[in-house]
N, C-alpha and C positions, 0 to 999 in steps of 0.2 A: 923272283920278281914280284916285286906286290902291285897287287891291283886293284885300282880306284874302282869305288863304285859310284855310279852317277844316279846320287839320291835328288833328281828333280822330281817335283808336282808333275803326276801325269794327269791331274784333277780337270775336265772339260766345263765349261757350262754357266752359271751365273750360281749364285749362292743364295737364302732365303733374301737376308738383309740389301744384297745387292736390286734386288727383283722388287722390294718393297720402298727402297729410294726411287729408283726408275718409275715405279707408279705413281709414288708422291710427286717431283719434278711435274710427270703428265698433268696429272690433275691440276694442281699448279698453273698449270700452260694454259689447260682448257677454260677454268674459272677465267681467266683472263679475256682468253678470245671470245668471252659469253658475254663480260663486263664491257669490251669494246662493241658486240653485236646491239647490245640492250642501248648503250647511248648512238650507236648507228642507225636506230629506229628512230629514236625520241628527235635528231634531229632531223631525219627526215620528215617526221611529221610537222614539226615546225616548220621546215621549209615550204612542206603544202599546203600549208596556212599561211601564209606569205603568199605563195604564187597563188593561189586561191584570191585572196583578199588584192591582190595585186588586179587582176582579174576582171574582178568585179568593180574596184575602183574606173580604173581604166574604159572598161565597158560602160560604165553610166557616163563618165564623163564626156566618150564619144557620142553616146546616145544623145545627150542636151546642149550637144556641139549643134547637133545635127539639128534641135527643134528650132520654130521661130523665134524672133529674138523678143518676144509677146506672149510667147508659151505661158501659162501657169505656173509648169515648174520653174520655168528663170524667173520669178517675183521674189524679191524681198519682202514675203511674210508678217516681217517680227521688224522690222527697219532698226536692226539692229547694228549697220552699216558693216564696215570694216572688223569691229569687235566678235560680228558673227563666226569672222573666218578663226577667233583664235581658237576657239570653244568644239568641243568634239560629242557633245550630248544630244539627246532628244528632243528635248528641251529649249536647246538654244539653235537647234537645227532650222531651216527654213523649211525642207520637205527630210521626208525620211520613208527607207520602206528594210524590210526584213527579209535576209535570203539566208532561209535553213539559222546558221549559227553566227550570220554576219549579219550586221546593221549598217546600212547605205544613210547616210549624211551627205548634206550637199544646202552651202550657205551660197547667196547671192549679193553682192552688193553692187550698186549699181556707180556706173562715172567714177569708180577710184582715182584710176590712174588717166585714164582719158576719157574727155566726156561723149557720150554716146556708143558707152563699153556697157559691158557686165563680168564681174569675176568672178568666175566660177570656183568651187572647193568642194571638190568631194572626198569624204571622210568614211574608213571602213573601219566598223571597230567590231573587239570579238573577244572570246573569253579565251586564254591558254594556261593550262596549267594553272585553275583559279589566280590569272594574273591580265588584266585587262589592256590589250595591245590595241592600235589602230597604224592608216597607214592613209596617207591623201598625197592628191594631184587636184593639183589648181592651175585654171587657166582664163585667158582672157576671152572675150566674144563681143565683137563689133558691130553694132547695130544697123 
């Protein structure tokens, strides 16, 4: 009778080249979830410049809700009427004040829409990514 021999691979284990794809692949992998980490920062930081700037909008504007309707700060300045609200500068600001990296704007024009109003505009603007953002809330105030 003749008999087979059973010439399998009894070989266990991974091989150099197998060992050296499998690290390439990883790294691979890793670069990747680095590249997602680094823009998951960048836009949370933007986002905290927004809610920041959101913030501080918002807080002025309830703050000169709140003063008389005779305050100082509710004067048109510059009687630069309606035009004032388009404008987002220092410049063409009627008051202004500075917090840390954000600049507080806030125009007034008075009887726009109805007479013995004031409309308020406050305007927050800042530097991101040497690229010049702002962000406003405007509102009416009855005399």
């Amino acid at each position: 009778m003749i008999k087979l021999v059973n010439k399998t691979n009894k070989n266990k284990g991974f091989s150099f080249i197998e060992l050296m794809i499998a690290i390439m692949i990883f790294s691979v992998g890793i670069l990747g979830v680095g590249i997602m980490q680094m823009a998951s920062i960048k836009g949370n930081k933007s986002a905290f410049e927004l809610t920041s700037a959101s913030f501080l909008a918002s807080g002025k504007l309830e703050e000169l809700m709140a003063k008389p309707f005779t305050h100082i700060n509710l004067l048109d300045t510059n009687n630069d009427g309606i035009n004032g609200l388009k404008n987002n500068t220092i410049d063409t600001a009627d008051h202004n004040e500075i917090n840390g990296k954000y600049t507080i704007l806030w125009n007034i024009v008075n009887n726009h829409l109805l007479n013995n109003t004031k409309t308020i505009k406050v305007i927050v603007v800042w530097n991101s990514k040497k690229e010049l953002k702002n962000i406003s809330f405007a509102c009416i105030k009855a005399g």
